[in-house]
N, C-alpha and C positions, 0 to 999 in steps of 0.2 A: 788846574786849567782845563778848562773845555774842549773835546777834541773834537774836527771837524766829523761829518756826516760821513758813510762806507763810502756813497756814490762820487766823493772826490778823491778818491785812491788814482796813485798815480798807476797805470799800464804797467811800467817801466820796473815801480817796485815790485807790485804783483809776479809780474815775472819772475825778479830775481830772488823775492822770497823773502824777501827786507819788510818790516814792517814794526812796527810799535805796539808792546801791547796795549792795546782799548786807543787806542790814536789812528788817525790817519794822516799820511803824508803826501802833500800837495807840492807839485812842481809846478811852474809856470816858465815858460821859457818864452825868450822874446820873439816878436814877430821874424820871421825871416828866415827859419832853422833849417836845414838839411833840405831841399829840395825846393824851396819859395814855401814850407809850410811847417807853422813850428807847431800843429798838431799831429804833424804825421803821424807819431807814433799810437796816440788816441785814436786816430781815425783807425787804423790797418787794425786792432784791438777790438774795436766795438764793428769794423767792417766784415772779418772774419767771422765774429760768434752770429751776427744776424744771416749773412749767407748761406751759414751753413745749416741754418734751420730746414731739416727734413720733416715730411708726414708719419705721423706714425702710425703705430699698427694697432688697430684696436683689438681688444683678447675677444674672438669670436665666441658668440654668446652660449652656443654648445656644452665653452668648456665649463660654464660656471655649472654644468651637472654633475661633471665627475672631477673637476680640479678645487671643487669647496675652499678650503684652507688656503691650499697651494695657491689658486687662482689671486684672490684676495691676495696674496703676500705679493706675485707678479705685479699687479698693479698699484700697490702700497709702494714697489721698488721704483716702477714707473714713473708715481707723482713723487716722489723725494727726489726722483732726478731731472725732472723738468724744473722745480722749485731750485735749485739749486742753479741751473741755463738759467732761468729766471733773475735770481741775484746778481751772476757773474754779468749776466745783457746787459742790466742796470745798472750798475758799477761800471762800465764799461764807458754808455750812451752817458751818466752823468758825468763822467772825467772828460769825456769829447766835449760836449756841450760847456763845463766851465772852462776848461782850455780855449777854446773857440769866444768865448766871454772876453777871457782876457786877452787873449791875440787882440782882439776888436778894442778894445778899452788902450790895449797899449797904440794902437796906432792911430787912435784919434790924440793919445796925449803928444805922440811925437808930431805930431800936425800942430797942436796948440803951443808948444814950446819951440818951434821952428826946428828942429830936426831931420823934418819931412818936408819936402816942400807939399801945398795943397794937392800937386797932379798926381806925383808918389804916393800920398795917405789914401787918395780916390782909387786907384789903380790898386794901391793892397786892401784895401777896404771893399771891393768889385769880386777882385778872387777869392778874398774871406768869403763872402755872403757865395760866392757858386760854390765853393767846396763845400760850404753848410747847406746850401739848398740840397745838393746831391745827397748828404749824408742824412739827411731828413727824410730825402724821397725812401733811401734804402731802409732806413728808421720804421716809416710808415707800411712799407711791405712785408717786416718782417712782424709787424704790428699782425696784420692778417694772416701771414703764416701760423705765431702765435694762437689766434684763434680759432683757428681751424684743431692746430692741436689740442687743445682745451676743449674743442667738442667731442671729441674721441674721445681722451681719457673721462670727460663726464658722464657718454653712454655706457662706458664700462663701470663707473662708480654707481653710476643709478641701478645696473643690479644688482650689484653686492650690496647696495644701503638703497631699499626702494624708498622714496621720497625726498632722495637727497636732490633732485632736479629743482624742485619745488623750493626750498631752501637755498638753493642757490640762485635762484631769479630773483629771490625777497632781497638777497645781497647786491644785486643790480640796482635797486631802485634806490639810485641817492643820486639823483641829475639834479645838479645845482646845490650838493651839500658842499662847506667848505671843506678843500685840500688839507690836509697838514703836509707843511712844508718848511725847510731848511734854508735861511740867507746863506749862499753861496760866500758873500764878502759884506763887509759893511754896506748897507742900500740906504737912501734918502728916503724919504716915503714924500711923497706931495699932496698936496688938496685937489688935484683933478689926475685923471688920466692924462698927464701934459707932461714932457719932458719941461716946460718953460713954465710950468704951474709953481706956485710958491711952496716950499719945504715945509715938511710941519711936525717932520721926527725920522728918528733916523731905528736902520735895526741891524745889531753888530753881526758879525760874519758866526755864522753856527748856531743862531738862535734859531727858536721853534717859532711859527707864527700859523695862522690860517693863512689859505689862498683861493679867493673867488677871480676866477675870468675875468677882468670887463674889455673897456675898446681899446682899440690903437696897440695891442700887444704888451697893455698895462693890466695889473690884477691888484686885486682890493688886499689887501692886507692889515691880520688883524693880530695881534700880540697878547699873551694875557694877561700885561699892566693895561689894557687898554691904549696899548700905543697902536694907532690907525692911521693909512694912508695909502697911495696909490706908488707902484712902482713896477718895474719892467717883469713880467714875469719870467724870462727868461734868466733872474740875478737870482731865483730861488731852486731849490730843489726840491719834487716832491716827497713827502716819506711815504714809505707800505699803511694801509691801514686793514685791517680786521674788517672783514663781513662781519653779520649778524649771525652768520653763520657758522666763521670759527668760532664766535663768542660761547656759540652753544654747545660745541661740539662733542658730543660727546664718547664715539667711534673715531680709531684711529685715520677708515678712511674718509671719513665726513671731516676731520680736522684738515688735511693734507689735502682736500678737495677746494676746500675753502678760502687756505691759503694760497692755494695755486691759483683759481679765481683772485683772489685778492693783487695777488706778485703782477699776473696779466694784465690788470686795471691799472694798476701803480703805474707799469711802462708804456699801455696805449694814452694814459692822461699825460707823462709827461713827452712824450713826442707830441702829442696833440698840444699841449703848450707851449712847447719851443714852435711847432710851427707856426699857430697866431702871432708869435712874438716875431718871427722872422718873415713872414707876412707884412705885418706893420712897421719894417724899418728895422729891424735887429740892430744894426750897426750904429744907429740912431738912437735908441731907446737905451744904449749904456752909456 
């Protein structure tokens, strides 16, 4: 059996150290939990690791005359431990975001089966979308924060490996390749970007599929039986993918450079996709 994606590890397990091997384990708790918010615990999880993001110190270029070896290993230690903040952010902001999914999913069905009355489902549906707006905002800033420290650690890598800058811009240039990305849960796929567009395949929870942008906070979606169609991009998860430049790597810190470029991009795209999605109606578009 297929195990879901790292990015929906619950907080909760993480914590406690509980885990499955090669599995992950998915909680979903119903709307309403501890406080009016049954993400809490995903929020305060992925709230903590992005605030806490500090600048770092770049290894003053001096030392690379008399720290040779030493120097390089400083920095080798450096990028393994941003790569590593890197996963844990992602794992984090993806367990927030499919909790938030479903929060939103379950209180439109409690609306549809009368459970809720309409003013009750608008009224949790109003505070869903401002605790997700907020958590997007703080998403988005630690996005920058993020980059800021990826400039640093690359001025120090481009002396220890001269030309490695140049190689890693070549890893930049893919605006407009398709994502690889993970169905969160079972998704419809439709023939328009239209919640109300007719169905035309569906893509089960934990499969692999491509992911292009398009409007209204819908993305194209491509499968490799050829199963195609449009659906919320917000129902998918991005995966990491490889520069061109880890592909070549062939220096310990040209690989770890590469990757850490790569981990940065993984999580400014996928905030930059929940926000178009929530943008366009989030609450709407599941």
């Amino acid at each position: 059996m297929r195990c879901a994606r790292a990015g929906l590890l619950s907080l909760g397990l993480l914590s406690a150290g509980i885990l499955l091997p090669g599995c992950v384990v998915q909680v979903v708790q119903a709307p309403g939990g501890a406080g009016g918010d049954s993400c809490r615990l995903q929020s305060v999880g992925f709230l903590d690791l992005a605030r806490g993001l500090q600048p770092l110190s770049a290894i003053p270029p001096g030392r690379w005359a008399d720290g040779g070896p030493a120097v390089q290993g400083d920095l080798a230690g450096q990028l393994q431990a941003e790569n590593a903040l890197l996963d844990r952010l992602q794992i984090a902001f993806d367990s927030l975001l499919y909790c938030r999914w479903i929060e939103l999913r379950s209180i439109r069905a409690d609306a549809a089966s009368g459970r809720a009355t309409p003013a009750a489902a608008q009224a949790q549906l109003a505070a869903g979308r401002a605790r997700l707006e907020a958590e997007l905002a703080e998403a988005q800033a630690s996005v920058t924060r993020l980059q800021e420290r990826g400039r640093t650690l690359e001025r120090s890598a481009e002396r220890a490996v001269p030309g490695l800058a140049a190689a890693l811009a070549a890893g930049r240039a893919r605006e407009g390749a398709p994502l690889p990305a993970v169905a969160a849960a079972t998704v419809p796929l439709r023939l328009r970007p239209d919640a109300a567009a007719p169905e035309v395949g569906r893509v089960a929870g934990g499969r692999s599929v491509t992911l292009r942008p398009a409007t209204g906070g819908f993305a194209l979606i491509e499968a490799a039986d050829g199963v195609r169609g449009y659906a919320p991009a917000g129902a998918f998860t991005l995966e990491a993918r490889p520069t061109a430049a880890s592909a070549s790597a062939g220096a310990d810190l040209r690989s770890l450079a590469a990757t850490n470029l790569a981990r940065r991009e993984n999580f400014a795209e996928s905030v930059a996709v929940s926000g178009r999605s929530l943008a366009a109606g989030f609450e709407e578009a599941i």
